[in-house]
C-alpha positions in Angstrom: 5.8 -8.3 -2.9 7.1 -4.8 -3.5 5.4 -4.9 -7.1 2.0 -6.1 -6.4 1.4 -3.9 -3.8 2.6 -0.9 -5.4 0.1 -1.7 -8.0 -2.6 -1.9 -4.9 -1.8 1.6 -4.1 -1.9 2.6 -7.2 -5.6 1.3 -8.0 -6.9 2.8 -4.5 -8.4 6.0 -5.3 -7.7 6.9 -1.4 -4.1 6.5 -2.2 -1.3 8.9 -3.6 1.7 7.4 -4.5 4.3 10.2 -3.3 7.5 8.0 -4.4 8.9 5.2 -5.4 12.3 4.2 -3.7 14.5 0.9 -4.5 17.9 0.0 -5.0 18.6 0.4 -8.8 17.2 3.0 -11.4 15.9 0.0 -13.6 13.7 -1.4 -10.8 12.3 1.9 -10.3 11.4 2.5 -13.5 10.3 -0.1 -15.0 7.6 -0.6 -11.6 6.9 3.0 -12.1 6.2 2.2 -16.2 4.0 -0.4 -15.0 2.2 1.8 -12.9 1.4 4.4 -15.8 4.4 6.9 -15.4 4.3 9.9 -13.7 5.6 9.3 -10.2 8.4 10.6 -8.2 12.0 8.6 -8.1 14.0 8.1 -5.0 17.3 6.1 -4.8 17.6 7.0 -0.8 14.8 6.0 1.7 15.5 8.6 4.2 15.8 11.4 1.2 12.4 10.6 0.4 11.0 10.4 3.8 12.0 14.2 4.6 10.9 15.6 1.3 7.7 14.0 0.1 6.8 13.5 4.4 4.4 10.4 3.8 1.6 9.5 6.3 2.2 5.9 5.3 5.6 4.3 4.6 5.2 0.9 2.8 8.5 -0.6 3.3 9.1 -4.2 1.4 12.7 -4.7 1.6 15.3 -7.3 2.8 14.4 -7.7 6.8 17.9 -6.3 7.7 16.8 -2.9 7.1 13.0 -3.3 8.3 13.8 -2.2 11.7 15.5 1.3 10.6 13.1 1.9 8.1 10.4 1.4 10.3 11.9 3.5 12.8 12.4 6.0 10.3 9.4 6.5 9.2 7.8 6.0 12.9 10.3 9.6 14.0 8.6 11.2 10.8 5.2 11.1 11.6 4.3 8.3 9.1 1.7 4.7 9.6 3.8 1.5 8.3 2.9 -1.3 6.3 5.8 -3.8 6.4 6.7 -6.8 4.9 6.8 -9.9 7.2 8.8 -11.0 9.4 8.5 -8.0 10.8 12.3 -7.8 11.2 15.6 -9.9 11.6 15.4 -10.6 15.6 12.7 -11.4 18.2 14.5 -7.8 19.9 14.1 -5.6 17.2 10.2 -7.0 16.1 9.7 -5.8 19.8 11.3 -2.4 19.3 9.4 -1.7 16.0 6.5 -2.2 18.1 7.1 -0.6 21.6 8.2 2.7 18.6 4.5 2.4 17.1 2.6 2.0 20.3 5.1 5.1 22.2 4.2 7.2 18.9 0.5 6.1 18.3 1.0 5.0 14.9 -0.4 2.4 12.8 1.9 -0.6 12.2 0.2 -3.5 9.9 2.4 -6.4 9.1 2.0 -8.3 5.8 0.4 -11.8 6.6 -0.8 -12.1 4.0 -2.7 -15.4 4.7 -4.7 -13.3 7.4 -6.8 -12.2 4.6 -7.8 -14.6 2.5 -10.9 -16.3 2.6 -10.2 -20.0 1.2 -7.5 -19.9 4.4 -9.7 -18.5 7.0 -12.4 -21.5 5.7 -9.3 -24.4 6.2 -8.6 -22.7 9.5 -12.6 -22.8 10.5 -12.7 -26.2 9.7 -9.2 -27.5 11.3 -11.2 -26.4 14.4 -14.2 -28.2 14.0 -11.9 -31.3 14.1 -11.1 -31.9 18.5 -8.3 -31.9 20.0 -5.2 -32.4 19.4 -4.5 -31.2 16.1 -1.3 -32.6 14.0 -0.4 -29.8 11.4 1.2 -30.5 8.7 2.6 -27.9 6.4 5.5 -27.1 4.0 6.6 -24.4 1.1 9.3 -25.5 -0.7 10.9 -23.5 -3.8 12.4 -24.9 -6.5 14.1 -21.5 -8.1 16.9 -20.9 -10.5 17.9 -17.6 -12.1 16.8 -14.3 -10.9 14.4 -16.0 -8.6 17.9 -18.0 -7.0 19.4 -15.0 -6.7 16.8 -13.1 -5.1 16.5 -16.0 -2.6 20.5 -15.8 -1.9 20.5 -12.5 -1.3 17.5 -13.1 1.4 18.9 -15.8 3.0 21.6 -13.6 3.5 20.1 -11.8 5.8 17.7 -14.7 7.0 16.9 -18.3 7.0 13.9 -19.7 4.6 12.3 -21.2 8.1 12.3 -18.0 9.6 11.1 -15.6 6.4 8.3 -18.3 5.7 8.0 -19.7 9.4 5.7 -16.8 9.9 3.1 -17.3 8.1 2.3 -20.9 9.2 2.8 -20.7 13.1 0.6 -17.7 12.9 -1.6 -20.0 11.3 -1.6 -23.1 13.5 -1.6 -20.4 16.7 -4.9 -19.7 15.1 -6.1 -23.3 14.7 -5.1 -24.2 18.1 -6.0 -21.1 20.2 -3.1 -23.0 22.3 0.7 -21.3 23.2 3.3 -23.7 21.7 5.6 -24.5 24.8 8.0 -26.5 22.9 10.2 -25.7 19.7 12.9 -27.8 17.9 14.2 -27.2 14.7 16.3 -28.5 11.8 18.9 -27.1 9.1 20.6 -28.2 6.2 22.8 -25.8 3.9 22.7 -27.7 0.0 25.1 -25.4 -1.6 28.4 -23.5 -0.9 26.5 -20.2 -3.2 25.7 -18.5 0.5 27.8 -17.5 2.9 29.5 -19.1 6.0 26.6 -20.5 8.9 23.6 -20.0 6.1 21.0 -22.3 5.4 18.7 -22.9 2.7 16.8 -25.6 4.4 14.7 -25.8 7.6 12.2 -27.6 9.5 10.3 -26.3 12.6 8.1 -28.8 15.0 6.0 -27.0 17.8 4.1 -28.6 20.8 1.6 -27.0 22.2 0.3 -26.8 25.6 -3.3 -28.5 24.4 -1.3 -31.6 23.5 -1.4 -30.2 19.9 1.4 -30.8 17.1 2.4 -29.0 14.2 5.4 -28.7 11.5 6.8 -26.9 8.8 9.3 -27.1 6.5 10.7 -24.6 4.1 13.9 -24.6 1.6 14.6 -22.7 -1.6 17.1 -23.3 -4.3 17.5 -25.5 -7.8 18.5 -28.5 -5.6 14.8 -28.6 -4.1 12.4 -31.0 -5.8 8.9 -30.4 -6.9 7.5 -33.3 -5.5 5.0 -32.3 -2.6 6.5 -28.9 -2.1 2.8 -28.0 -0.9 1.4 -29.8 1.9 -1.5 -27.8 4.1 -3.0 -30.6 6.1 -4.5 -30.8 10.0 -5.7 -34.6 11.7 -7.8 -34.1 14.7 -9.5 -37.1 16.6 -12.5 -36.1 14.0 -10.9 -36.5 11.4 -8.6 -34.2 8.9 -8.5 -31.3 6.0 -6.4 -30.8 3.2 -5.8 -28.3 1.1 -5.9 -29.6 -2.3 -4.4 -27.3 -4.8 -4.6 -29.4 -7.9 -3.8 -27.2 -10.4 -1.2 -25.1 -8.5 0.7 -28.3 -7.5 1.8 -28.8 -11.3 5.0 -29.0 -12.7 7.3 -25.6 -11.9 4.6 -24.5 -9.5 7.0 -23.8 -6.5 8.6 -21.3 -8.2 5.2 -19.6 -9.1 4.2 -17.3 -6.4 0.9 -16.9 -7.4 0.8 -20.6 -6.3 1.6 -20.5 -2.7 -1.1 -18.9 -1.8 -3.7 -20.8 -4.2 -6.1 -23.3 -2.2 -8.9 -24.1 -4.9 -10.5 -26.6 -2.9 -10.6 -28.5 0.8 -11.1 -32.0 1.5 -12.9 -32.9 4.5 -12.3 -36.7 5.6 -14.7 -37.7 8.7 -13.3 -40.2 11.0 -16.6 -41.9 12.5 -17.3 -45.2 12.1 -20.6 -47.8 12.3 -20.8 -50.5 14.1 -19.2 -53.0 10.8 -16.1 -50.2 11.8 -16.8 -48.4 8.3 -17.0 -44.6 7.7 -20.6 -43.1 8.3 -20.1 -40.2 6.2 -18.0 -39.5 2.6 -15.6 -37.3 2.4 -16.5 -33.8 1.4 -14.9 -31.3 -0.8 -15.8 -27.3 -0.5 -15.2 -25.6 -3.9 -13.5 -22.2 -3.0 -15.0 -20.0 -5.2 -13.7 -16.6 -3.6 -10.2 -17.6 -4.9 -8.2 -14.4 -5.2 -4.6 -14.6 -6.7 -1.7 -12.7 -5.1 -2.4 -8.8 -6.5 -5.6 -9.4 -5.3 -4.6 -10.6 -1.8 -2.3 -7.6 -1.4 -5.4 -5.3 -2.4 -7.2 -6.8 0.2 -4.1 -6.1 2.7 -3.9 -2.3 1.4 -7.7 -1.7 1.8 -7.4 -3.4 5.1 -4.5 -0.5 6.0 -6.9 1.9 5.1 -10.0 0.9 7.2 -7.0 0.8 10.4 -5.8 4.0 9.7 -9.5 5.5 9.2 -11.3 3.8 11.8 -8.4 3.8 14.3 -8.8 0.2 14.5 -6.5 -1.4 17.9 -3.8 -3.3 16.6 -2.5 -4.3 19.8 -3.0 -8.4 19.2 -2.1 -8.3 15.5 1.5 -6.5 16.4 1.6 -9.3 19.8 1.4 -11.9 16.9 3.5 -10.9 14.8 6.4 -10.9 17.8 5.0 -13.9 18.9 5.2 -15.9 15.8 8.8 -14.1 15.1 9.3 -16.0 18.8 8.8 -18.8 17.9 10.6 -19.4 14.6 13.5 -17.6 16.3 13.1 -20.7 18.9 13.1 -23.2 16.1 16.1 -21.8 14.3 18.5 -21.5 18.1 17.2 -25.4 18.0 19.1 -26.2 15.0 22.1 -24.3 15.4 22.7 -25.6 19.5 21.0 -28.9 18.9 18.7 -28.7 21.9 14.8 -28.4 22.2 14.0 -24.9 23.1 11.3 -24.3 25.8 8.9 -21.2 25.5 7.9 -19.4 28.7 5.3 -17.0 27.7 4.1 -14.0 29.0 0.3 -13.3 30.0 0.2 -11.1 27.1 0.2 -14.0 23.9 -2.6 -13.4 21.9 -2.1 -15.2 18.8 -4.5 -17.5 18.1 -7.3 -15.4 18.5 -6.6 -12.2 16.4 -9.5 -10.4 15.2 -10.2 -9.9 11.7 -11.1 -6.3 10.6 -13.4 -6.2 7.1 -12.2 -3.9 4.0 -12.3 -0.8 4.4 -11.1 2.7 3.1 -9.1 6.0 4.3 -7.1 8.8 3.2 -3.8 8.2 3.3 -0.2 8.9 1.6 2.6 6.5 0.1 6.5 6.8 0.4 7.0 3.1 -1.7 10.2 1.1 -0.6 10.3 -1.4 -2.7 12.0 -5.3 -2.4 13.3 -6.2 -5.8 
């Protein structure tokens, strides 16, 4: 994530890359060789705050640090971009916040799915479909070497449901316009390579106060099999849509993350019948032809950053979301580790479902990079 949108920054004229800051001297330089030489080097975060003073601080580390970073870079002045989730706990997500809203600064969080078209076309159509909805919806990764050990040292900080979770309840918040009232969750750790109480395996079910139903599923390691590690599907009395991602859904695609993202096309099944109880219509498929990979999706999220930052754009609901969403995958992962169904008791303030989309745009704006690698 670090990588492609460092190279987003880097092809946005309204950008200036003021440094690049990760953990090793290799990282660093072979990301700034990439990006065409020439930039700044910093091996300390809060070095390179105080001497390059950014107006934006992109940080995409490990979420143990996002809440200090963010913090940081809040006290000095600077807009964030941060990785999702926005941070380890429900309690810090909402400190990160209550920091931007007390300081007036921009705080965009990387959902990535927000801003992609073929997604925003399956989520317009699971709505089409009546009520309730059953979502369906899983990432599994089946990775080995440096991808297995960059998913240890995550899961060291956080669980796969939680640092995926994300995405996907965002997504069927969206879908349902409904506030999930009930969470349970499930955990299995398949290999003594983390440490004590981790998990490399989780599943989340949510019910929602329309009646609605929705799961996900998310576990990373070599023991994970390839076998319908992507399943995007929603049934409503109307009927159902897939995403069919035929070509991303090969063999070693789970450990591709250009692929977890990739839609390519949507199935459409109708559930009316005639009077001889057979279908009325076919099913449908929509060819996704706006299909960018993942450099391109983090463009989008970069130029997006911009158009916030020059249009002043409110990000009160998007920021409500994002601690909504980390709400509820915090509820799912208390499930598992107590064994009891966790009941949600929401405030009049939950928005998500119904965040607003703001189109590209562009601004002036400077980088401090904080790279995950």
């Amino acid at each position: 994530m670090g990588r492609s949108h460092a190279l987003a920054y880097h092809q946005i004229p309204e950008f200036d890359i003021v440094g690049i800051v990760t953990r090793s001297p290799e990282s660093r330089g072979k990301l700034n060789q990439e990006l065409g030489g020439g930039y700044v080097e910093f091996d300390d975060y809060s070095a390179a705050l105080a001497e390059t003073k950014p107006d934006v601080a992109s940080i995409n580390t490990y979420p143990d640090t996002h809440a200090s970073y963010a913090l940081a870079a809040f006290d000095a002045g600077a807009h964030v971009f941060i990785e999702k989730p926005l941070a380890e706990t429900v309690t810090e997500a909402e400190t990160i916040v209550a920091k931007a809203k007390e300081l007036n600064r921009k705080l965009v969080i990387g959902y990535i799915l927000r801003h992609h078209p073929s997604w925003a076309k399956f989520i317009e159509v699971a709505r089409t479909l009546g009520k309730p909805l059953v979502m369906r919806m899983n990432l599994n990764q089946q990775s080995s070497g440096d991808m297995w050990d960059t998913h240890k040292a995550l899961m060291s900080s956080i669980s796969p449901i939680v640092d995926c979770g994300v995405h996907y309840v965002d997504v069927m918040c969206q879908m349902t316009r409904s506030r999930p009232i009930r969470v349970s969750g499930l955990g299995a750790r398949l290999t003594d390579d983390l440490p004590e109480g981790k998990i490399n395996y989780g599943h989340l079910q949510a019910t929602f106060e329309d009646g609605s139903v929705g799961w996900y599923e998310a576990g990373w390691g070599p023991m994970m099999s390839e076998t319908a590690f992507f399943v995007k599907d929603v049934v409503g009395p109307k009927g159902c849509v897939t995403i069919e991602a035929k070509t991303a859904g090969g063999a070693g695609a789970s450990a591709d993350v250009g692929s977890h993202t990739k839609t390519e096309s949507l199935r459409v099944h109708h559930s009316e019948l005639d009077a001889a109880q057979k279908f009325v219509k076919a099913d449908e498929w929509i060819d996704l032809e706006d299909e960018p990979d993942h450099d391109a999706l983090c463009f989008r999220e970069q130029v997006h950053l911009l158009k916030v930052i020059q249009e002043d754009l409110d990000l009160t609901e998007h920021m409500e979301d994002a601690i909504n969403s980390m709400r509820i995958v915090a509820a799912a992962d208390k499930s598992f580790r107590t064994g009891k169904m966790v009941a949600l008791d929401w405030a009049e303030s939950f928005f998500g479902c119904a965040a607003k989309r703001g189109e590209a745009g562009v601004s002036r704006a400077v980088v401090t990079w904080c790279l995950w690698i």
